[in-house]
C-alpha positions in Angstrom: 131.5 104.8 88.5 130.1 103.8 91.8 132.8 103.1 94.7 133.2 99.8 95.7 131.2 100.8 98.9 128.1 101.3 96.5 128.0 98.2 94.7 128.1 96.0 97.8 125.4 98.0 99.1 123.7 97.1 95.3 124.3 93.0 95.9 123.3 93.7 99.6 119.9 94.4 98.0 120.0 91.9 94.7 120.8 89.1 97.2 118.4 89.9 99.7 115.5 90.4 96.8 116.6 86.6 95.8 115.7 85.5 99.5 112.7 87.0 99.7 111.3 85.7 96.5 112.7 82.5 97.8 111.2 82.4 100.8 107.7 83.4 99.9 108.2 80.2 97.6 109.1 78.0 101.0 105.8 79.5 102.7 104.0 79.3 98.9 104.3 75.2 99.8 104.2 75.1 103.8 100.8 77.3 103.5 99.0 75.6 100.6 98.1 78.4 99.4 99.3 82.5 97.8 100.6 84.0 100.4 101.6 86.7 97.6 98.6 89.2 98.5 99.5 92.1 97.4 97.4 91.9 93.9 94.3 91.5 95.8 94.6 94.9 97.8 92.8 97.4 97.6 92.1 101.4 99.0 94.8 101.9 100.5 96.9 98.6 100.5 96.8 99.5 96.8 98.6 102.4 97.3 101.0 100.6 100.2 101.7 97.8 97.0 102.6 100.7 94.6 104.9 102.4 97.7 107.0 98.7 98.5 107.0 98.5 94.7 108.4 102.2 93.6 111.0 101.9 96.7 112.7 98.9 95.8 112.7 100.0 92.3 114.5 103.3 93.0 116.6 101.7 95.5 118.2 99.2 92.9 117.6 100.4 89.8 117.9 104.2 90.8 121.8 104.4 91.2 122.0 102.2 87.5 119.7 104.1 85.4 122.0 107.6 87.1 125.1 105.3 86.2 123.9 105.0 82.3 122.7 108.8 81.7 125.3 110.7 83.2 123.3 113.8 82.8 120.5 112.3 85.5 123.5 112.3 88.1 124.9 115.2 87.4 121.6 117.3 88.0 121.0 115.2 91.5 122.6 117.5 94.2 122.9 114.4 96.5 125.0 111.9 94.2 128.9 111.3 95.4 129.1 107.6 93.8 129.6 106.4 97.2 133.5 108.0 97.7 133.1 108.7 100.9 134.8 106.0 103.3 132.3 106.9 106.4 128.7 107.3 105.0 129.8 104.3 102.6 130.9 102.0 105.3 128.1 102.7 107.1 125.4 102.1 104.6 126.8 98.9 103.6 126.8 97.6 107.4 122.9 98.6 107.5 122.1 97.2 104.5 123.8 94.3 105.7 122.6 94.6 109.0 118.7 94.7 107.8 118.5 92.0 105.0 119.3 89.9 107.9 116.9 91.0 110.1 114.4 91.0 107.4 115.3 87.7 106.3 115.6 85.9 109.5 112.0 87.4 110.4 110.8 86.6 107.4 111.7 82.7 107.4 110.3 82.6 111.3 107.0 83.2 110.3 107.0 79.5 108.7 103.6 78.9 106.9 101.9 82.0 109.0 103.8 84.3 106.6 101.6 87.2 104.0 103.2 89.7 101.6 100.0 92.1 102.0 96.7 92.1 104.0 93.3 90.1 102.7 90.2 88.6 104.4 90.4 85.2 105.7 94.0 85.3 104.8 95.6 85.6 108.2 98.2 82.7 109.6 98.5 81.7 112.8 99.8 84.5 115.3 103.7 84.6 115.4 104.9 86.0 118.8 109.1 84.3 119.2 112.3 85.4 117.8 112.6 88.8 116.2 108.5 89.0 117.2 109.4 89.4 120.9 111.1 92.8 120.1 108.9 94.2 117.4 105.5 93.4 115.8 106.7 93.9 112.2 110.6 92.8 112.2 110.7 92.5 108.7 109.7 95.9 107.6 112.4 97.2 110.6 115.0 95.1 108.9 113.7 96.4 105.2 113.7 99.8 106.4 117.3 99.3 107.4 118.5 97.8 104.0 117.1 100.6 102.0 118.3 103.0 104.3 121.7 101.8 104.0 121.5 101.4 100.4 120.8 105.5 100.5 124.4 106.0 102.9 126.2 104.0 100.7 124.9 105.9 96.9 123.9 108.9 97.8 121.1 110.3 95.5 117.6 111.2 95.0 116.2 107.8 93.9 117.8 106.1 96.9 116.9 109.0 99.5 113.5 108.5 98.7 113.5 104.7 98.4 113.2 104.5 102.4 111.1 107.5 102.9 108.6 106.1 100.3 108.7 102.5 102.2 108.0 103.7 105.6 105.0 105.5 104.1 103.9 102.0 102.4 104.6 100.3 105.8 102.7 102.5 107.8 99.8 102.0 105.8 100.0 98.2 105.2 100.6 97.7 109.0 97.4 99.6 110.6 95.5 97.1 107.6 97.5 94.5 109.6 96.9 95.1 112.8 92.8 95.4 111.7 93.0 91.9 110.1 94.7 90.2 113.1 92.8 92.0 115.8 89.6 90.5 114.0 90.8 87.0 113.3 92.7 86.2 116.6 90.9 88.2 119.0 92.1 88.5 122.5 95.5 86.9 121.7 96.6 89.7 119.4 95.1 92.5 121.4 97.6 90.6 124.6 100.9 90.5 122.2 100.1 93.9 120.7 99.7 95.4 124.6 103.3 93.4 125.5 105.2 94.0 122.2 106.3 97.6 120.2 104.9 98.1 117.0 108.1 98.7 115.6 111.2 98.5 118.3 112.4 100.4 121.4 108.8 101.6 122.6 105.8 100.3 124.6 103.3 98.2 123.1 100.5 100.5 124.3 102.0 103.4 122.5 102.5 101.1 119.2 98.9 100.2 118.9 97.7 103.7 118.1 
C-alpha cells in the first residue's frame, strides 16, 4: 500500500488533470476555435505529444499498475510506497506547489492559450502574471507536479515521468519560440530578450 503521502501526491495530479482539461474547454469557447493542437503535430512535436503523453501516464498510472502486480514493485530498486516522512512531505508540497503554478498560468493565457504548436495558430502574445518571470510558466509548474509526484512514490515509472517531460518540453518550446518569433515579430523577440525562458536566468541566455 502506498503511504498516505503518496496518494495525496496521486489526487495532487487527478485534480490538476481535471483543471487542465477544464480549462482548455474555457479557452475551447473564449478562442472559437481547437486550441487542442497536439494531433496536428508533426516531426518533432510528434514526438514532444508522445513525451507529455507517456509522462503523465507513468506518473499516475505508474505507482497503480506497481500497486496491482506486486511483482513490478518488488523488481523496481526505487519503490518505498512513499514511507518516508521527508521525501514524502516534500513531493506532496511540489506537486502542490506546481499544479498551481501550472494552473494559474494556464487560465492567464485567456483565449491566447495552445496545447501544442501549429501554423496560423498562435494567440495574442501573453507577457503579465507568471509570464513576467518565465516564458513557459506552465511547463515550470508541470515540471514541478511531476517531480513531486516522483518524491512522494518513489519508483521507476514516476522517476522517469519528469525526466521524459522536460525532454517533450524542450522540444515543444524551441517549436514555440519559432511560431511566435514569426507571427509577432519584434514584440516577441523584445519579451524573449527581457524574460527567462524558464525561471531564474537572463532572457538572452534563454533564447538559445
Amino acid at each position: 500500500m502506498l503511504a498516505s503521502f503518496g496518494w495525496a501526491a496521486l489526487v495532487l495530479l487527478f485534480g490538476y488533470l481535471a483543471l487542465f482539461f477544464w480549462g482548455n474547454a474555457i479557452a475551447t469557447r473564449a478562442a472559437g476555435r481547437p486550441v487542442w493542437l497536439l494531433g496536428r503535430a508533426t516531426g518533432r512535436d510528434r514526438w514532444a505529444a508522445v513525451g507529455f503523453r507517456a509522462a503523465f501516464v507513468l506518473a499516475f498510472f505508474g505507482p497503480l499498475f506497481w500497486l496491482a502486480w506486486p511483482l513490478l514493485h518488488k523488481a523496481d530498486p526505487l519503490w518505498t510506497e512513499g514511507s518516508f516522512a521527508v521525501p514524502g512531505l516534500t513531493g506532496v508540497l511540489f506537486a502542490g506547489s506546481g499544479a498551481m503554478v501550472a494552473f494559474a498560468a494556464q487560465m492567464s493565457m485567456g483565449a491566447s492559450w495552445r496545447v501544442g504548436v501549429a501554423a496560423g495558430a498562435t494567440g495574442e502574445l501573453i507577457s503579465g502574471g507568471l509570464y513576467r518571470f518565465s516564458r513557459n510558466p506552465t511547463f515550470v509548474g508541470q515540471a514541478l507536479l511531476l517531480l513531486g509526484v516522483a518524491l512522494a512514490i518513489p519508483s521507476v515509472p514516476t522517476a522517469l515521468a519528469p525526466l521524459i517531460f522536460l525532454w517533450s518540453a524542450h522540444l515543444q518550446v524551441r517549436s514555440e519560440e519559432a511560431a511566435l518569433r514569426q507571427a509577432l515579430g519584434d514584440a516577441y523577440d523584445r519579451y524573449a530578450a527581457a524574460v527567462p525562458r524558464w525561471i531564474g536566468a537572463g532572457g538572452k541566455r534563454g533564447t538559445a
